[in-house]
C-alpha positions as CSV (number, residue, x, y, z in Angstrom):
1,X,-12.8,27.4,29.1
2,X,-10.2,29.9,28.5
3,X,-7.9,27.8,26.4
4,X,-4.4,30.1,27.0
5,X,-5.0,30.0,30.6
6,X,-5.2,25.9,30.4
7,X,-1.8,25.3,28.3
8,X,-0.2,28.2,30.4
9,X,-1.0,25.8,33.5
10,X,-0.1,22.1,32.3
11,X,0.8,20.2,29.0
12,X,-1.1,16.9,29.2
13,X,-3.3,14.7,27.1
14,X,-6.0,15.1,28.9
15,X,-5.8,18.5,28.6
16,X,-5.5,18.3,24.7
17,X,-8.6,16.1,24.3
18,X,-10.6,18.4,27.0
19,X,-9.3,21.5,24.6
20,X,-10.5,19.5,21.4
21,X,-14.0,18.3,23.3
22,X,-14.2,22.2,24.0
23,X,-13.4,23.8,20.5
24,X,-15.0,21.3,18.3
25,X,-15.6,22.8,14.5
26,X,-16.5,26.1,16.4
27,X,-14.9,28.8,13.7
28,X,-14.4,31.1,17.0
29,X,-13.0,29.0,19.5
30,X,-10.8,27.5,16.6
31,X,-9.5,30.8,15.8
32,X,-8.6,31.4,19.5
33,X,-6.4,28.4,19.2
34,X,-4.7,29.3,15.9
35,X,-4.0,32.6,17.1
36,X,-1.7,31.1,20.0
37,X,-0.4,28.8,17.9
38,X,0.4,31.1,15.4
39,X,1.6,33.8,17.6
40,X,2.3,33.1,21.2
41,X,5.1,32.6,23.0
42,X,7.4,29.3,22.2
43,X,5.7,27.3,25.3
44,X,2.0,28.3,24.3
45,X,2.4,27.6,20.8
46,X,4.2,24.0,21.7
47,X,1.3,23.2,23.5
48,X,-1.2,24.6,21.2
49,X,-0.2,22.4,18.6
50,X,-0.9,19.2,19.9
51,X,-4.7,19.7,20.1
52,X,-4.8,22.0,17.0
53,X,-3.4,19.2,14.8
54,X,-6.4,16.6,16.1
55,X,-8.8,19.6,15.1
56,X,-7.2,19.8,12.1
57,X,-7.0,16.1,11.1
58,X,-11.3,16.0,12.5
59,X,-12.3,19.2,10.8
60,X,-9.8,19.9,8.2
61,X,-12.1,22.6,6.9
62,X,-11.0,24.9,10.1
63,X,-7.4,25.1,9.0
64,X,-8.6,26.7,5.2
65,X,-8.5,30.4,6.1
66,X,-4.9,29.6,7.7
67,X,-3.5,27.5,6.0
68,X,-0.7,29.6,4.1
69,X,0.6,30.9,7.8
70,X,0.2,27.7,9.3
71,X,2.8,26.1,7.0
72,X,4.8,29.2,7.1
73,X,5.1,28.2,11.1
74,X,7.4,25.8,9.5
75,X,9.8,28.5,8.8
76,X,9.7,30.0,11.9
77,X,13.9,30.2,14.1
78,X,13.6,28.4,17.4
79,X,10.4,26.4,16.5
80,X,10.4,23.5,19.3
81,X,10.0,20.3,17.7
82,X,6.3,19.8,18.7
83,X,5.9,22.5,16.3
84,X,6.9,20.6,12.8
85,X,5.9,17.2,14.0
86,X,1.9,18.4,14.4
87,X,2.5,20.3,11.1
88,X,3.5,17.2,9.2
89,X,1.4,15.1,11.3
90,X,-1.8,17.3,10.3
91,X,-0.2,17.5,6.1
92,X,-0.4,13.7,6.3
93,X,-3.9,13.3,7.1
94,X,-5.3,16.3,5.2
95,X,-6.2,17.8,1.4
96,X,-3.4,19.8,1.0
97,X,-3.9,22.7,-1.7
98,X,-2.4,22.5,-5.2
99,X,-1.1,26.0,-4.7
100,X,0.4,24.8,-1.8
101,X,2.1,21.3,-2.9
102,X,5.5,22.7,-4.4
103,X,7.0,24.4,-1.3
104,X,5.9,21.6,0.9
105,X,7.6,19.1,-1.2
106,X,10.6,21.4,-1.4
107,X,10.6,21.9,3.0
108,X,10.0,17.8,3.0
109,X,12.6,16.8,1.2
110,X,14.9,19.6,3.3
111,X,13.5,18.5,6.3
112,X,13.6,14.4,5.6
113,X,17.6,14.9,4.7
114,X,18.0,17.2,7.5
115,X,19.8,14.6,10.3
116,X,19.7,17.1,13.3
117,X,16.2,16.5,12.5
118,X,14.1,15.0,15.1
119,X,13.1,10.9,14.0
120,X,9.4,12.0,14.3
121,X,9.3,15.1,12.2
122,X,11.8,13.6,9.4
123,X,9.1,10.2,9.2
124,X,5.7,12.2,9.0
125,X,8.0,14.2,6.2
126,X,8.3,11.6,4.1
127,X,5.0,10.7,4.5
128,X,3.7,14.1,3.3
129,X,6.7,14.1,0.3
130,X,5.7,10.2,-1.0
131,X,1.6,11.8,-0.8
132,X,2.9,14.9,-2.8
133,X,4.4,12.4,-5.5
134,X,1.3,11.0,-6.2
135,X,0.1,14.1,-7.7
136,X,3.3,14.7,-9.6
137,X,4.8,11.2,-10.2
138,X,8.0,13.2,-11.8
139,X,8.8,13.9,-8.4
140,X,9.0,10.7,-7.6
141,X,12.7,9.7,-8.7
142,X,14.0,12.1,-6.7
143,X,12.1,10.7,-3.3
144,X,13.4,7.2,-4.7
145,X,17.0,8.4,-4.5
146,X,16.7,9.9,-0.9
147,X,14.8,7.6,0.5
148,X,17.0,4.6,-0.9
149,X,19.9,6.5,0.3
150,X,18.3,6.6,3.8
151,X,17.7,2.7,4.0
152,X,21.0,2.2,4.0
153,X,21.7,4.1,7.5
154,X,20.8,2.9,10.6
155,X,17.4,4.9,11.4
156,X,14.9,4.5,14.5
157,X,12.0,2.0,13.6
158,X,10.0,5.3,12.8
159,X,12.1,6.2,10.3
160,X,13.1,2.7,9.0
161,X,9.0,2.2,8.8
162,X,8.2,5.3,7.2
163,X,11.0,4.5,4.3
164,X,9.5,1.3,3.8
165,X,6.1,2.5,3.5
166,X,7.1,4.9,1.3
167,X,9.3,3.0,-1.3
168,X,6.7,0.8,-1.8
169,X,4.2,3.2,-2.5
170,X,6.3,5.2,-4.7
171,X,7.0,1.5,-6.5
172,X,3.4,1.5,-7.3
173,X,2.7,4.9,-9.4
């Protein structure tokens, strides 16, 4: 399969799960992937993140050589919002590096207060924040305050879930 031509022609699930059936926990064909993710154009690198992050999430050992640019992607003007969703989506599931844990608590907290924010991204955030805080509980006030800030807006049920969720965890350490 040559996996650019595939998301050049159509975005589609079953496209993504063919694309993850086809890479597997190859190191190659994984590579491939990352590389248009981390370096094609805006539409390729939409579409290539939606199977990358259920490689990711199966074989989170893939993303270890990568993992400092793949967060950088975060940074990145113009992302499409595919971009940071799969990001935080894959930072959820995953072991995220010590060495990594500070600037992803300091983009979740920018991105979870961020209101031109999509829903999705800004809920998978506060997962990955309220998951940092359990490693460094003196993080956890300052979650408290946003999140308790944030349950008193009106916020889509993704958002109103994920703040739930996430106070009561936090309750708990």
């Amino acid at each position: 399969m040559n996996i650019k031509e595939r998301l050049e022609a159509e975005h589609s699930k079953t496209l993504t799960l063919a694309i993850v059936k086809f890479v597997g926990d190859d190191k190659k064909r994984f590579k491939e992937l990352m590389a248009l993710f981390l370096n094609g154009e805006p539409r390729l690198t939409q579409r290539a993140a939606w199977p990358l992050s259920y490689l990711i999430i199966a074989h989170p050992g893939l993303l270890d050589p990568y993992f400092e640019k793949f967060i950088q992607r975060l940074h990145k003007p113009g992302n499409h919002p595919a971009i940071p969703r799969n990001i935080f989506r894959v930072l959820q599931e995953i072991e995220i590096p010590e060495k990594y844990q500070g600037i992803l608590i300091d983009i979740s907290f920018k991105v979870i207060m961020n209101e031109t924010e999509t829903a999705a991204v800004r809920a998978f955030a506060i997962t990955v924040a309220a998951k940092i805080c359990k490693s460094y509980p003196e993080l956890k006030n300052e979650l408290l305050i946003i999140l308790r800030e944030l349950s008193t807006l009106p916020q889509l049920p993704s958002m109103t879930s994920r703040i739930k969720k996430a106070l009561k965890e936090l309750k708990s350490l």
